[in-house]
mmCIF file as gemmi writes it, N, C-alpha and C atoms, coordinates in Angstrom:
data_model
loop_
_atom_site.group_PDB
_atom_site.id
_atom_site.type_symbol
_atom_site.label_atom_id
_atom_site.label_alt_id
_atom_site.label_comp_id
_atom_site.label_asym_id
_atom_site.label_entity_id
_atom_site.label_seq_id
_atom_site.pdbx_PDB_ins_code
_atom_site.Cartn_x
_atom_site.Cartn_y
_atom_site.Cartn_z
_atom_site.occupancy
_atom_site.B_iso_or_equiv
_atom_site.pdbx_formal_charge
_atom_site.auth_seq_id
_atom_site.auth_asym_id
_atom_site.pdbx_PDB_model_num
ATOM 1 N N . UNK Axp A 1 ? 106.604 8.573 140.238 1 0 ? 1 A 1
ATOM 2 C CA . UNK Axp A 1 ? 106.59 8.325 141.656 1 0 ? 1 A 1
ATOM 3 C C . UNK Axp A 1 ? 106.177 9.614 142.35 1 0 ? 1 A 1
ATOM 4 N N . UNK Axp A 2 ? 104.848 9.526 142.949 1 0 ? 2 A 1
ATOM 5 C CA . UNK Axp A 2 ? 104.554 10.949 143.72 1 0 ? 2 A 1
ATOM 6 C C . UNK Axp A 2 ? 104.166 10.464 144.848 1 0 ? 2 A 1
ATOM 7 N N . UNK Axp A 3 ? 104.302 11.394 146.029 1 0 ? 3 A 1
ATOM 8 C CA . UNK Axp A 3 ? 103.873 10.822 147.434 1 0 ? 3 A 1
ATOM 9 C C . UNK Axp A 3 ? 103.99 9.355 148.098 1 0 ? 3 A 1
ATOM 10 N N . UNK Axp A 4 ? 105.057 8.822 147.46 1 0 ? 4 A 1
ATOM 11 C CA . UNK Axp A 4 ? 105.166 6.904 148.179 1 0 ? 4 A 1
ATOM 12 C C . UNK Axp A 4 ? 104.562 6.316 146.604 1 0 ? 4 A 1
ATOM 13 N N . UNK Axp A 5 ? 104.111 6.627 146.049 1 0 ? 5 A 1
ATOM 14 C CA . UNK Axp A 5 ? 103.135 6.072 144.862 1 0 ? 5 A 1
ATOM 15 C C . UNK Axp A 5 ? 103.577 6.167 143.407 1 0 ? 5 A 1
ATOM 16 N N . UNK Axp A 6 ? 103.78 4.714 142.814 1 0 ? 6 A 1
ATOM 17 C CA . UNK Axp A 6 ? 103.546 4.832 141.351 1 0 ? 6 A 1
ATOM 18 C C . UNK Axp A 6 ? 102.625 5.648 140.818 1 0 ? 6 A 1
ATOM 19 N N . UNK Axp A 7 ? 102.499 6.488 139.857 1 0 ? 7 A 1
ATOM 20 C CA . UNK Axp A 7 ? 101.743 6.859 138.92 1 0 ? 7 A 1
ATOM 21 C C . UNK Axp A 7 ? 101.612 6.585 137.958 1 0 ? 7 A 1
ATOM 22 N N . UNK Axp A 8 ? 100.572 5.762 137.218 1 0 ? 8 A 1
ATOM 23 C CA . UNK Axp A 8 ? 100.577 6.205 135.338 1 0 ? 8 A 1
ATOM 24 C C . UNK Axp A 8 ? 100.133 6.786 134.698 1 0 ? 8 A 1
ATOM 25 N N . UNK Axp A 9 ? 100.498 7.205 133.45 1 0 ? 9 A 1
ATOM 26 C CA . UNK Axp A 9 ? 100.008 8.192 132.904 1 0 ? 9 A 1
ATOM 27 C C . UNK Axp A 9 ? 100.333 7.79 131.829 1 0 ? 9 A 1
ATOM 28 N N . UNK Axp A 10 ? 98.954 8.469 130.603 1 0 ? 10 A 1
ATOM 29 C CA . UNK Axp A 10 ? 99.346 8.223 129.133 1 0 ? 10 A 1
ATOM 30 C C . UNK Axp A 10 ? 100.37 9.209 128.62 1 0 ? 10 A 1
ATOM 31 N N . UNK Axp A 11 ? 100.719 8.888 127.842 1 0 ? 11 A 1
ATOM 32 C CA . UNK Axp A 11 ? 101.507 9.797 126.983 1 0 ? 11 A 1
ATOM 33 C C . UNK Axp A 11 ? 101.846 9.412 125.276 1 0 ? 11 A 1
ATOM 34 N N . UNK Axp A 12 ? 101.599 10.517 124.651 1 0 ? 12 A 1
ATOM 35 C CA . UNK Axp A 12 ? 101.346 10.765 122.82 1 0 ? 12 A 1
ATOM 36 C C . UNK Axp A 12 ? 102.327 11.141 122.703 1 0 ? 12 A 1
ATOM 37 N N . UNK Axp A 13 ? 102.716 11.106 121.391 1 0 ? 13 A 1
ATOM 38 C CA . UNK Axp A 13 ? 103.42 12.169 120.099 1 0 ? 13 A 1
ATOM 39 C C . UNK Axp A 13 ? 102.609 12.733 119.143 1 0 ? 13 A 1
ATOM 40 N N . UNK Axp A 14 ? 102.849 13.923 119.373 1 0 ? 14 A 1
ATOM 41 C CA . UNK Axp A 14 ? 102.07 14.334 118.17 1 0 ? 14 A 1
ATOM 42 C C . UNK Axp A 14 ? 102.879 15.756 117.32 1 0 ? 14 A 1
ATOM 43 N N . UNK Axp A 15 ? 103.036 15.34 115.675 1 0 ? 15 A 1
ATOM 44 C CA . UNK Axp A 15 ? 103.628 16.65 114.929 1 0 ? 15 A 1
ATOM 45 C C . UNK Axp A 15 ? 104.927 17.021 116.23 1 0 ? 15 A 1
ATOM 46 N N . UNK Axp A 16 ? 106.179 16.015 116.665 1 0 ? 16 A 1
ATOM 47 C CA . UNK Axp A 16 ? 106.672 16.766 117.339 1 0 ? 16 A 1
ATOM 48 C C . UNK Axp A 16 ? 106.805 17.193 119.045 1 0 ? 16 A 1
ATOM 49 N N . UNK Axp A 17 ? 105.095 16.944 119.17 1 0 ? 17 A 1
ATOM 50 C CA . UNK Axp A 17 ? 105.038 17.461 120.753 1 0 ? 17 A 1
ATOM 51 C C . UNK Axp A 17 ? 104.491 16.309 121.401 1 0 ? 17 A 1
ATOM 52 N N . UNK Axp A 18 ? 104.436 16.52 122.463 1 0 ? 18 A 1
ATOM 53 C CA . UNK Axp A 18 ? 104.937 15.59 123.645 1 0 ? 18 A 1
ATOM 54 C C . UNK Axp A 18 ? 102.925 15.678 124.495 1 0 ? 18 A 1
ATOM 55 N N . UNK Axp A 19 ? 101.885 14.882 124.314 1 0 ? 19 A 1
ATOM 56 C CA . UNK Axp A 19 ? 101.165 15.07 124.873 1 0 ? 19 A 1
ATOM 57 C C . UNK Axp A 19 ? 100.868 14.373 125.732 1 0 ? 19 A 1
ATOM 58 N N . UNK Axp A 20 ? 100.409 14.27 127.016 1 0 ? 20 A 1
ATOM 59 C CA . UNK Axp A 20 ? 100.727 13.27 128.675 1 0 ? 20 A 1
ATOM 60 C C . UNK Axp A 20 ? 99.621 13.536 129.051 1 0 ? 20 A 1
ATOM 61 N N . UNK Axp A 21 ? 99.285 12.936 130.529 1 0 ? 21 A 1
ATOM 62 C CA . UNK Axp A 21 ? 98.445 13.561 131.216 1 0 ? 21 A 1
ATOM 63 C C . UNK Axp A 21 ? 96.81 13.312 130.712 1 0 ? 21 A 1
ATOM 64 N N . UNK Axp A 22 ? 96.367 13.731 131.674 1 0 ? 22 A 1
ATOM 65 C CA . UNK Axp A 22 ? 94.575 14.083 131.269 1 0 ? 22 A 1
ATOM 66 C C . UNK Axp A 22 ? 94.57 14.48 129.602 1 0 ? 22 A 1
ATOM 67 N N . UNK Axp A 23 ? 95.318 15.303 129.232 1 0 ? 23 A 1
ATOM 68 C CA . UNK Axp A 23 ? 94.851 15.837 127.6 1 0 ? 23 A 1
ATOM 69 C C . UNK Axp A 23 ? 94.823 14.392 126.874 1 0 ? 23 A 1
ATOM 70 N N . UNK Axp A 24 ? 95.861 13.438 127.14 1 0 ? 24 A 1
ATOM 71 C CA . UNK Axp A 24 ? 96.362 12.44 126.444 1 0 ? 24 A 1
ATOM 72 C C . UNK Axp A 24 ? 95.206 11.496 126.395 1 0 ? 24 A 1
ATOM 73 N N . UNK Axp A 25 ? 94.855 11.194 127.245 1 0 ? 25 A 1
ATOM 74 C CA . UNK Axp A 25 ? 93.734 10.653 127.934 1 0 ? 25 A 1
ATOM 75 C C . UNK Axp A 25 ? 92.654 10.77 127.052 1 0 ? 25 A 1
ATOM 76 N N . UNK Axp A 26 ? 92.167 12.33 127.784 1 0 ? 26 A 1
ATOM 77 C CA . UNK Axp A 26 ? 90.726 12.451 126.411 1 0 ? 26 A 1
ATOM 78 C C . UNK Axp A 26 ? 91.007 12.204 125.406 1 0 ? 26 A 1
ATOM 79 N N . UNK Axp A 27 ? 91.688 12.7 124.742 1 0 ? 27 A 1
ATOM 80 C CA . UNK Axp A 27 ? 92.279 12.594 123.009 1 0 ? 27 A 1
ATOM 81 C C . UNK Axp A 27 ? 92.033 11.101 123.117 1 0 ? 27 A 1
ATOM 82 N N . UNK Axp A 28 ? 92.901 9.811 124.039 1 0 ? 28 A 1
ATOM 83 C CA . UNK Axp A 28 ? 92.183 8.471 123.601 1 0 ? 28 A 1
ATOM 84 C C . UNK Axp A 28 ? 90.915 8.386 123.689 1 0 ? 28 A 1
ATOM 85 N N . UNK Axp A 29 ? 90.56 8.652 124.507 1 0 ? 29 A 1
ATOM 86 C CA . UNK Axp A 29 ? 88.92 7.957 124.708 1 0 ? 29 A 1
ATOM 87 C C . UNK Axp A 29 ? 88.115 8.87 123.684 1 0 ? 29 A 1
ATOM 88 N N . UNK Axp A 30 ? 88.159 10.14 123.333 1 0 ? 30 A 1
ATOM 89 C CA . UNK Axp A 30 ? 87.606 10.329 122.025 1 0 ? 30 A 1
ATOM 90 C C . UNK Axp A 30 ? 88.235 9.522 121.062 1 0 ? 30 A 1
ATOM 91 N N . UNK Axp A 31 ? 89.027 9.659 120.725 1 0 ? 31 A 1
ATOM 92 C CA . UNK Axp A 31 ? 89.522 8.369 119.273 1 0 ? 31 A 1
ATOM 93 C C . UNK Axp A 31 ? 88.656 7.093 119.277 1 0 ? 31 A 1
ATOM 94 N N . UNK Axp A 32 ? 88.999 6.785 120.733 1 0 ? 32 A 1
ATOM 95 C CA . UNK Axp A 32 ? 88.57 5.122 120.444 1 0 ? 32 A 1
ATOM 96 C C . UNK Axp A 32 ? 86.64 5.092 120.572 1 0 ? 32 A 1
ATOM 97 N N . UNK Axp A 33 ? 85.963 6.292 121.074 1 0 ? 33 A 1
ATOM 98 C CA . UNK Axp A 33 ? 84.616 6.355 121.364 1 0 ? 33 A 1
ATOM 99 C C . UNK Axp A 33 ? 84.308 6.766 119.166 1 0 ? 33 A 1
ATOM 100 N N . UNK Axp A 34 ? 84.967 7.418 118.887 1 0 ? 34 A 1
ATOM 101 C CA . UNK Axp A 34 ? 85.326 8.192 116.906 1 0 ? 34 A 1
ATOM 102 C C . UNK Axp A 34 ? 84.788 6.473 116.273 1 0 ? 34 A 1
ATOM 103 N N . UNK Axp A 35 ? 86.1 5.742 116.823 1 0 ? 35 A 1
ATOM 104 C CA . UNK Axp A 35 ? 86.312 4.378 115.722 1 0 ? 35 A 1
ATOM 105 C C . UNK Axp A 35 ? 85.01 3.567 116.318 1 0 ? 35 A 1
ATOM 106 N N . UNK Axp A 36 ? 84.769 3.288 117.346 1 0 ? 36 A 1
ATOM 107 C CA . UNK Axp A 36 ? 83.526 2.24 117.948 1 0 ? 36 A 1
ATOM 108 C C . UNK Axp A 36 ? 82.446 3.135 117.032 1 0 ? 36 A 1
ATOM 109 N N . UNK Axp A 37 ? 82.157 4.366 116.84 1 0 ? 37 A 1
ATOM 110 C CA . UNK Axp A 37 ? 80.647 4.639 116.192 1 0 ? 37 A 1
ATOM 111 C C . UNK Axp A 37 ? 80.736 4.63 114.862 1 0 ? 37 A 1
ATOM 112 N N . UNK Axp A 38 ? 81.86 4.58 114.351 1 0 ? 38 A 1
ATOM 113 C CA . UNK Axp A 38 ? 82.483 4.192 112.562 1 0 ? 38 A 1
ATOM 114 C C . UNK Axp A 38 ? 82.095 3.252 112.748 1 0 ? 38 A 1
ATOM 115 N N . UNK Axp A 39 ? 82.36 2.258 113.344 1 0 ? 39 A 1
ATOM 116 C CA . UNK Axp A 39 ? 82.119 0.374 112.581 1 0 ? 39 A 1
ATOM 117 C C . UNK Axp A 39 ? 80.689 0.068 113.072 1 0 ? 39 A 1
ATOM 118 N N . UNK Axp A 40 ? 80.386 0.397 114.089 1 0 ? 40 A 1
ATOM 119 C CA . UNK Axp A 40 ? 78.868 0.55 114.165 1 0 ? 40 A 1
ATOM 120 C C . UNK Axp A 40 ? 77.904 1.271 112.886 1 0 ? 40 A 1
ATOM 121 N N . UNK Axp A 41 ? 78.588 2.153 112.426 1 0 ? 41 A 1
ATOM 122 C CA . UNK Axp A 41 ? 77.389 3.039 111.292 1 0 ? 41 A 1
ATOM 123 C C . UNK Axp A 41 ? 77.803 1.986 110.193 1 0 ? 41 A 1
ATOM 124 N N . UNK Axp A 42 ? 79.136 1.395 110.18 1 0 ? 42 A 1
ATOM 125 C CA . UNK Axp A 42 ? 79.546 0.815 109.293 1 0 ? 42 A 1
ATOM 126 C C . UNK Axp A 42 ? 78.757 -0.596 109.011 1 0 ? 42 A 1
ATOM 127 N N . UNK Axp A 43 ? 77.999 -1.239 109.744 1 0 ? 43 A 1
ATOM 128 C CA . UNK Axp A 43 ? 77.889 -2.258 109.776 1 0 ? 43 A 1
ATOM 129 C C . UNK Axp A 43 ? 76.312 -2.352 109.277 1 0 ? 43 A 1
């Protein structure tokens, strides 16, 4: 809740630590941009 407003936000585990936010974010959309060009080369 910031300024009157819901916020969402991603948030990871990783080894332990706690990753949120924008970092969390890229880290998905690289992963999931990683696996879409695997099954593509794959195919």
């Amino acid at each position: 809740f910031w300024r009157g407003a819901t916020r969402r936000y991603l948030e990871l585990e990783w080894q332990g630590f706690r990753i949120w936010g924008v970092t969390a974010a890229i880290i998905a959309n690289l992963s999931r941009r990683i696996a879409i060009k695997a099954l593509r080369n794959a195919a």
